[in-house]
C-alpha positions in Angstrom: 72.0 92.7 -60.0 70.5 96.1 -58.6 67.0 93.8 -57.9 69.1 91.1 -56.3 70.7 93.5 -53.6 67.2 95.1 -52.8 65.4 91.9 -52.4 68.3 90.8 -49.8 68.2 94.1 -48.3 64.3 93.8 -47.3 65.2 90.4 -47.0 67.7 91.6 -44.1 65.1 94.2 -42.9 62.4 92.0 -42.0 64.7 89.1 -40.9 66.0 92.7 -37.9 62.2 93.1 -37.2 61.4 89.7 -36.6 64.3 89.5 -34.3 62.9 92.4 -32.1 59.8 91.2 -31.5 61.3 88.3 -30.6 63.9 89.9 -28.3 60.5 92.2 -27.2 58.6 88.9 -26.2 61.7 87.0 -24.7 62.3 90.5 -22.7 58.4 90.7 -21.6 58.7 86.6 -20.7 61.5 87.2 -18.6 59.9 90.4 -17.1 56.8 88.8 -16.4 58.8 85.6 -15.0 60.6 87.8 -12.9 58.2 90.0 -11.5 56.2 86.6 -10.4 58.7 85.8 -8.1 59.3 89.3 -6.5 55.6 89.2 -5.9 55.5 86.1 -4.6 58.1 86.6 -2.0 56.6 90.5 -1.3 53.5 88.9 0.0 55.6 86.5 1.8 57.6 89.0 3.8 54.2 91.4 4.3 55.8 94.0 1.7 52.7 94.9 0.1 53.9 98.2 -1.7 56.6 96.0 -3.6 53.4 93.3 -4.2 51.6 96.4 -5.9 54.2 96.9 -8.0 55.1 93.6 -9.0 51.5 93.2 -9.4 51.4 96.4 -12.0 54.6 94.9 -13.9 53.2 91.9 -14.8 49.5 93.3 -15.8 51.5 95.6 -18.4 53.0 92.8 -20.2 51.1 89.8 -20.0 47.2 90.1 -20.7 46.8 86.5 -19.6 47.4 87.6 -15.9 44.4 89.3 -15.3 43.5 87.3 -12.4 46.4 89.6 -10.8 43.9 92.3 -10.6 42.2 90.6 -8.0 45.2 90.3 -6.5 45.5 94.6 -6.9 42.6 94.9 -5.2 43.4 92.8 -2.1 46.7 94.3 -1.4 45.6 97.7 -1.8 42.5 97.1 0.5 44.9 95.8 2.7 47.7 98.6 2.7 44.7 100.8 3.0 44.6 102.7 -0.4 40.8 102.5 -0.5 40.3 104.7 -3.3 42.8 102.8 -5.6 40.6 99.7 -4.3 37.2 101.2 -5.5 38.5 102.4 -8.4 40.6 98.9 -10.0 37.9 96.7 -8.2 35.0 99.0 -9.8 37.0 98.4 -13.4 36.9 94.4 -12.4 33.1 94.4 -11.5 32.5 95.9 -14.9 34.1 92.9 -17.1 33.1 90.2 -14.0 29.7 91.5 -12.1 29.6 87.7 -10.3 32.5 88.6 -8.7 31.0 88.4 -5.4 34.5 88.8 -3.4 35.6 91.8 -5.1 32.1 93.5 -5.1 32.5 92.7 -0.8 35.8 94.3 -0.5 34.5 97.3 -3.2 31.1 98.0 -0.7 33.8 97.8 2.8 35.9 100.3 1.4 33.4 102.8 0.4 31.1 102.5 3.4 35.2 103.4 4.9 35.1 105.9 2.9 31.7 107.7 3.9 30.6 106.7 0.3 27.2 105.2 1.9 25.1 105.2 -0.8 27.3 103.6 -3.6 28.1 100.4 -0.6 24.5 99.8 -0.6 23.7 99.3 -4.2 27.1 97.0 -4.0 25.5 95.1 -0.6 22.0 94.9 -2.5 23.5 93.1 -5.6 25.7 91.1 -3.2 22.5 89.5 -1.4 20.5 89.7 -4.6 23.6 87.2 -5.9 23.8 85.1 -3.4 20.9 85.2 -0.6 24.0 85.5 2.5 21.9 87.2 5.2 25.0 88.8 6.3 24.7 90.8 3.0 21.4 91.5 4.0 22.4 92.8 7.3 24.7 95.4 6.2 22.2 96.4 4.2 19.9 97.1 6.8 23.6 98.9 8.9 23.8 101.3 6.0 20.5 101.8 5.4 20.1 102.7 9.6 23.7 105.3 9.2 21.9 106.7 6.0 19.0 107.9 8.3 16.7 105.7 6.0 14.6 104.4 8.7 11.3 103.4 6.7 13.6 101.2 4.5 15.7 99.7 7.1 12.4 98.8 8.6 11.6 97.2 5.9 14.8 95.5 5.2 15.0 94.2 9.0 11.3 93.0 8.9 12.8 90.5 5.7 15.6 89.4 8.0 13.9 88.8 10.9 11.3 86.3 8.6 14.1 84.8 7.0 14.2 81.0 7.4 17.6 80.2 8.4 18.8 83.5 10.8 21.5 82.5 13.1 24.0 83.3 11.1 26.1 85.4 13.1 28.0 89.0 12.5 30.4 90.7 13.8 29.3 93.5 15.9 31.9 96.0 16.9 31.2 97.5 20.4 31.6 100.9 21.6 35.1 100.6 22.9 36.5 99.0 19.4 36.2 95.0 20.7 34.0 92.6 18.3 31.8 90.3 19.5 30.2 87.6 17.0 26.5 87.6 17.6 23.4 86.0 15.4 21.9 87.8 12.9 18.6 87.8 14.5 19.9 89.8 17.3 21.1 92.2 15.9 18.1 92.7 13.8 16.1 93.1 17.0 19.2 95.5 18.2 18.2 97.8 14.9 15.6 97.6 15.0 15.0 98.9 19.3 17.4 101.5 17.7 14.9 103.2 14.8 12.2 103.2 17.4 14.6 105.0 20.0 15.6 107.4 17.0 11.8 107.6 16.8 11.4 108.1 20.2 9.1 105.1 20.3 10.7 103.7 23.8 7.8 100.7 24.7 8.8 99.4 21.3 12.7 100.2 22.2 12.4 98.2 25.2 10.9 95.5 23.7 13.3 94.9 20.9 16.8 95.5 22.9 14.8 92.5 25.6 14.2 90.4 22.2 18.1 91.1 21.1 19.3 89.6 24.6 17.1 86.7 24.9 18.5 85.3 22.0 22.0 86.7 22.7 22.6 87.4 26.5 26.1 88.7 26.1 25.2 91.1 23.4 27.4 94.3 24.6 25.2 96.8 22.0 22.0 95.8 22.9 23.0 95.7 26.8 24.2 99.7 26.1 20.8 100.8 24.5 18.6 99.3 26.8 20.7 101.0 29.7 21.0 104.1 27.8 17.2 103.8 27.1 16.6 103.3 31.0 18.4 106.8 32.2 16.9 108.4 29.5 19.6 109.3 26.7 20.4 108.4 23.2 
């Protein structure tokens, strides 16, 4: 009799444990569930703090959401939290390196940041990846705001040989307006530019004239050639 009551008390025992993990999963369903739909109507209404959240909530109980993280790092590259975005779109990169959109939004925010150095390596393996002259062109930027003239050099020389370079960039112009311009361009542009920094102005002149023939409404290339004419930097 005393073995009868012991095997239905463990009997009881395990019959309580299966019931709360399957009160725990029902709960984490409905959580998850839940926490879809506030995130789906954050986004909607522009609430992005409440997205982040929502976004959080449902990577901490359902593992099959990961593609959420790339959501993470959107909305926090958005909100402007650009160390959270380094940081969870670093921890993507490492279990997805062919993720070529968060590796973009990782190498914007750190050259943001003044993190220079770490946005190259990301806008090397970006071109290396996929052959986008743009990528190539903000490789030559930072390599030009890094002071690393002989490599930008280098770097622009490879665009400017490139088969197909009209893509166009957007070049932001000294009072904050963009103006879309080909890539060629604005390799010529840089190019005037290290031979200004260089004082080399023949060579200056030459590449600012080579910017404008191919884009005649550059604003940039129109400053340096001006600022090249009186004299000044």
């Amino acid at each position: 009799m005393k073995n009868l009551i012991l095997t239905f008390t463990f009997a009881l025992l395990g019959l309580s444990v299966t019931s709360c993990v399957a009160q725990k999963n029902v709960t984490s369903s409905t959580l998850v569930s839940a926490n879809k739909t506030i995130y789906a109507k954050a986004v909607e209404f522009g609430d992005l703090n409440t997205a982040i959240v929502a976004a959080h909530t449902i990577l901490a109980n359902s593992s099959s959401d990961y593609h959420y993280m790339d959501s993470l790092v959107s909305l926090y590259y958005v909100s402007g939290n650009l160390v959270a975005t380094v940081n969870v779109g670093n921890a993507i990169l490492e279990a997805a390196p062919q993720n070529v959109t968060v590796r973009e939004i990782v190498a914007n925010s750190l050259i943001a940041l003044g993190m220079n150095g770490d946005a190259l390596v990301h806008y090397k393996e970006l071109f290396s990846r996929t052959d986008n002259l743009v990528y190539l062109y903000n490789v030559a930027t930072t390599e030009f705001n890094m002071k690393n003239y002989t490599e930008c050099g280098v770097t622009i020389e490879k665009l400017l040989k490139a088969p197909s370079n009209m893509n166009k960039v957007s070049i932001t112009n000294a009072d904050g307006s963009a103006q879309e311009i080909a890539i060629k361009a604005a390799a010529f542009n840089i190019k005037g530019a290290i031979a200004m920094e260089v004082n080399n102005t023949a060579i200056a002149k030459q590449n600012f004239e080579e910017a404008l023939k191919i884009a005649p409404e550059f604003s940039l290339a129109k400053n340096n050639l001006e600022a090249l004419s009186k004299g000044t930097k």
